[in-house]
C-alpha positions as CSV (number, residue, x, y, z in Angstrom):
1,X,119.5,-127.5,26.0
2,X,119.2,-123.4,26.4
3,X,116.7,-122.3,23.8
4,X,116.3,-118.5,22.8
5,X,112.4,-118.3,23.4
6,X,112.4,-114.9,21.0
7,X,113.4,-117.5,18.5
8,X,109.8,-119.0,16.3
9,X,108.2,-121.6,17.3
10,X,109.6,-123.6,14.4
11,X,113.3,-122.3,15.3
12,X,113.2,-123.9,18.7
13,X,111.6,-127.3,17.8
14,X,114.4,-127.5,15.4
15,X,117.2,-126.8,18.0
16,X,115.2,-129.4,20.3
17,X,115.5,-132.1,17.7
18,X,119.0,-131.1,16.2
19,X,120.5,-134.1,17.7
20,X,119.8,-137.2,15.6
21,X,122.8,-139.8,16.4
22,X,121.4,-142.8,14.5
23,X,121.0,-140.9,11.4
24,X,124.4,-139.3,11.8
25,X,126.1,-142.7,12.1
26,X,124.2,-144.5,9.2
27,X,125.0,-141.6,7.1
28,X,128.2,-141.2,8.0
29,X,128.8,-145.2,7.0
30,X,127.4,-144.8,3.8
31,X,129.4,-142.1,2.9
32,X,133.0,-143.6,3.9
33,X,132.0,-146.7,2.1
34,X,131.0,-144.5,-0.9
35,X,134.4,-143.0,-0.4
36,X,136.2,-146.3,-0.4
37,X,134.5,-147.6,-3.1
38,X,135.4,-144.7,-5.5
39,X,131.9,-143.8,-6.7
40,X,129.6,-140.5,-6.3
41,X,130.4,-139.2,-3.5
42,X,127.2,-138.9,-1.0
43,X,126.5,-136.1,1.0
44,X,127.0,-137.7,4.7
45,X,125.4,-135.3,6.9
46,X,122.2,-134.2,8.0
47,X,123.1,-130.7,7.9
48,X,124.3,-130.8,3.9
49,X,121.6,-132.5,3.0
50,X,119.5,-130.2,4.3
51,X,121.5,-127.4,3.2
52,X,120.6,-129.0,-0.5
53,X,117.3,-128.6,0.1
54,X,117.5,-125.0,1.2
55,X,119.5,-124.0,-1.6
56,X,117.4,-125.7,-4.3
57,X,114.6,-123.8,-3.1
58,X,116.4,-120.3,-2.8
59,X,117.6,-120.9,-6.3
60,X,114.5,-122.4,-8.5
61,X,110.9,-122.1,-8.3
62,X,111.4,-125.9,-8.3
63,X,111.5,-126.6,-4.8
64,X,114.2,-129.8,-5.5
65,X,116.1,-129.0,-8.9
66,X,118.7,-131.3,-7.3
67,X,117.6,-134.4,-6.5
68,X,120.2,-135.2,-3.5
69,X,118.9,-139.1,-3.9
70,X,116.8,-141.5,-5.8
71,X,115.4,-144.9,-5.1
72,X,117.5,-146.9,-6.9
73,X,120.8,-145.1,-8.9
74,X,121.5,-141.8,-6.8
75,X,123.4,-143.8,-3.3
76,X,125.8,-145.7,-5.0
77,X,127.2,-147.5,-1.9
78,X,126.0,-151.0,-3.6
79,X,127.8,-153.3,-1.8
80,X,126.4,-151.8,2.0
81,X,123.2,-151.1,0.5
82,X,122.7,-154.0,-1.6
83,X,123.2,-156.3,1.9
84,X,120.6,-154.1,3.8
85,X,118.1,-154.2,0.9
86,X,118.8,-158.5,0.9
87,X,119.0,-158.7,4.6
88,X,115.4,-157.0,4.5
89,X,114.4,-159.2,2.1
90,X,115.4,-162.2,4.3
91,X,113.1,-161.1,6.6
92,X,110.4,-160.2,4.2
93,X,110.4,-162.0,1.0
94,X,107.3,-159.7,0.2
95,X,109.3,-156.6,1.0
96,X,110.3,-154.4,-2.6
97,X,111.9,-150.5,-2.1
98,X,110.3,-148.7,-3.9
99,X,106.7,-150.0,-2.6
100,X,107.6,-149.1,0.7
101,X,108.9,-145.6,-0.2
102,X,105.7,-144.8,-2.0
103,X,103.8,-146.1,1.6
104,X,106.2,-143.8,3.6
105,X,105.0,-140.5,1.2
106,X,101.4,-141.4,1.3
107,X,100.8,-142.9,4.2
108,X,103.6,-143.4,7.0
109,X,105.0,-139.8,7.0
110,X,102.0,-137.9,7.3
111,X,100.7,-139.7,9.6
112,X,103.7,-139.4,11.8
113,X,103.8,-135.8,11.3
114,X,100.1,-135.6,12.4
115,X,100.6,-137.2,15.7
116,X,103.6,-135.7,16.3
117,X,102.5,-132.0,15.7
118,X,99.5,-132.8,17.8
119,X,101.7,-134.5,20.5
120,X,99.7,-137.5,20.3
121,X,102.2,-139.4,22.9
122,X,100.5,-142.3,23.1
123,X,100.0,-143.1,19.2
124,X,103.8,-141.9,19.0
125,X,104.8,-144.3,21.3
126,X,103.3,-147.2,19.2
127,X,106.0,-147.2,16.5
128,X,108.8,-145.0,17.6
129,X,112.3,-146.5,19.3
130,X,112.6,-145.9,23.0
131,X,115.6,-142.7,22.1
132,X,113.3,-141.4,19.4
133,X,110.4,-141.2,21.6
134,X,112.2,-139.7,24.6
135,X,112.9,-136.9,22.1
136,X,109.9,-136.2,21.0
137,X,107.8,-136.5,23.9
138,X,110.5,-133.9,25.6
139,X,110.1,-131.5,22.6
140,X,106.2,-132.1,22.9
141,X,106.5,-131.3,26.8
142,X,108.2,-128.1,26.2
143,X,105.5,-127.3,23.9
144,X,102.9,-127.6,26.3
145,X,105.2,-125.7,28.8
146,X,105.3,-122.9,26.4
147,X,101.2,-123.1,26.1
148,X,101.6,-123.3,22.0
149,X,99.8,-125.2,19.6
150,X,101.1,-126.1,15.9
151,X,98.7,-126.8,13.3
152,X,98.5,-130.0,12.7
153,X,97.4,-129.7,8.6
154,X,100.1,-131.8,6.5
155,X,99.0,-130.6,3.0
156,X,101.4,-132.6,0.9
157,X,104.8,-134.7,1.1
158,X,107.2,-134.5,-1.6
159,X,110.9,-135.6,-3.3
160,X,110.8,-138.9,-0.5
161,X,114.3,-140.2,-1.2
162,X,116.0,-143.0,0.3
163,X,119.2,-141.6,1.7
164,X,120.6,-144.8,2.9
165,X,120.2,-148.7,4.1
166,X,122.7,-149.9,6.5
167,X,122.9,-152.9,9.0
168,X,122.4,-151.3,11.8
169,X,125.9,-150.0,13.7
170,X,125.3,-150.1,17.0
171,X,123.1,-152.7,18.1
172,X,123.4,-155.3,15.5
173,X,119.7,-155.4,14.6
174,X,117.9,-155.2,11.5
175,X,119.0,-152.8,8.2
176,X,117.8,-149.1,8.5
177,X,116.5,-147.1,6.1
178,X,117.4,-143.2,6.1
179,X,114.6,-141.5,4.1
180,X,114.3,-138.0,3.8
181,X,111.4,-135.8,2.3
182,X,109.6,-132.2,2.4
183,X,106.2,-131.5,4.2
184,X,104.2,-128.5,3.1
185,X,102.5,-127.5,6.4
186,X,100.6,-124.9,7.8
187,X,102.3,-121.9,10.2
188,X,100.1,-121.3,12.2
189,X,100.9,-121.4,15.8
190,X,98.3,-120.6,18.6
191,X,98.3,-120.1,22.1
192,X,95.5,-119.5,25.1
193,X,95.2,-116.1,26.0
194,X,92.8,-114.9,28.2
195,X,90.9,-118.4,28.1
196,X,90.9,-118.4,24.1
197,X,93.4,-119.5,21.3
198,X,95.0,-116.6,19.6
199,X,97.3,-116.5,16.7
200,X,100.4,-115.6,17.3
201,X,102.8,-116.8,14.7
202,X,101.8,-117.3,11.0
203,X,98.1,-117.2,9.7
204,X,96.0,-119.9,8.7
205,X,96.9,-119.8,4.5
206,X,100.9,-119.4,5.5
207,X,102.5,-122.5,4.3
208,X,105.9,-123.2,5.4
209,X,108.1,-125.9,3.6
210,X,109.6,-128.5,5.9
211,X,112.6,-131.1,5.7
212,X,112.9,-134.1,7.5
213,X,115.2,-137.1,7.8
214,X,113.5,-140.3,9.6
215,X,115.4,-143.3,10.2
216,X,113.6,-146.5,9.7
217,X,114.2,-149.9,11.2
218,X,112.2,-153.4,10.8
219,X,111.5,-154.9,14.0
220,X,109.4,-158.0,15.2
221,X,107.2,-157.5,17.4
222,X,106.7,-160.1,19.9
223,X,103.3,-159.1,21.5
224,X,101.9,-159.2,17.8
225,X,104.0,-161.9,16.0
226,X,104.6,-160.1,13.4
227,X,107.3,-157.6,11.7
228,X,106.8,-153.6,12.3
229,X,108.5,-150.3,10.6
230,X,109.3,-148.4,13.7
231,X,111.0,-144.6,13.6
232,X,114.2,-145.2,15.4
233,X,115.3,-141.4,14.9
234,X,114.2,-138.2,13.6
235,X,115.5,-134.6,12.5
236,X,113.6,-131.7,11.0
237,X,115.2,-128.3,9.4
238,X,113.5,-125.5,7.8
239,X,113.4,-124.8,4.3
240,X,111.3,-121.5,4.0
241,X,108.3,-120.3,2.6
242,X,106.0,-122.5,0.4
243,X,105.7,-120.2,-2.8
């Protein structure tokens, strides 16, 4: 992939990470079946969903006046989603929604945008899918190429929606989860210049508002006996300016 290099920092990590195939196709599932079933229809790409998100912040102080999803009553695909929430179930008697999405907004997202923005590779590699990590780790390389630094601050996560829960469509494994939600993070991007880090995009108090989508997938891990949530695909757009 060609990448304008006058473009930000952000700009080119989000043409390096525009390509997100597994989300696509769950998406894209749960809106034909939504379709089919004659209910609310569900916005089945990444790109309007994050349009959403960029327009509800352009048009309210309240950085999600549209809620694109809920938990619970927004994705009306029940029969699809309804089997992926049993299925996970079946695996997990233990396992409840709305538990777990609370976990991803506290505790699971910003860790994974820690180590990611660092380019922790080894943590990554812990609980990401084998495509997913490829990904990352080449975004992370190019970084390092480049000889720039992100700030690694996560100050808060917010509007964590469940997008979707599908059996999986390619490989037959277990449901995934398409979860979306906005990161307030620091812009601030450093790079070595003259044997010292320099500044030279953002400031230390400039916050930038962030959107991701992160596709989630139970898997059992063998080595440890025991059931893991593992990112199996990722894709982050730009929202703007945290005001």
């Amino acid at each position: 992939m060609i990448v304008d290099e006058d473009e930000s920092a952000w700009n080119r990590m989000q043409s390096r990470l525009k390509e997100a195939p597994i989300i696509a196709s769950v998406l894209e599932a749960a809106g034909k079946i939504s379709n089919a079933s004659g209910v609310k229809k569900v916005r089945n790409t990444v790109g309007d969903i994050g349009e959403d998100a960029r327009e509800a912040w352009e048009t309210s102080q309240n950085p999600w006046v549209y809620r694109i999803s809920s938990v619970w009553d927004t994705i009306m695909a029940e029969d699809e989603f309804a089997i992926g929430i049993r299925e996970l179930r079946r695996l997990d008697p233990s396992f409840d929604l709305e538990t777990w999405r609370s976990s991803v907004e506290t505790s699971l997202a910003p860790s994974l945008l820690i180590d990611y923005m660092r380019g922790d590779l080894k943590v990554l590699k812990t609980y990401t899918g084998e495509a997913v990590y490829n990904k990352l780790a080449a975004e992370v390389r190019e970084r390092k190429k480049e000889g720039i630094i992100f700030d690694d601050n996560v100050l808060g996560i917010e509007h964590c929606d469940v997008h979707a829960c599908q059996l999986d469509p390619n490989d037959k494994g277990s449901p995934i989860i398409v979860l979306g939600f906005q990161a307030q993070q620091i812009n601030c991007i450093r790079k070595k210049v003259s044997s010292k880090l320099e500044i030279i995009e953002g400031a230390e108090d400039d916050i930038k508002l962030n959107y991701y989508m992160v596709a989630w997938q139970r898997i059992f891990d063998e080595e440890d006996g025991c059931l893991k949530w593992k990112v199996v695909d990722l894709q982050y757009q730009q929202i703007g300016d945290y005001i």
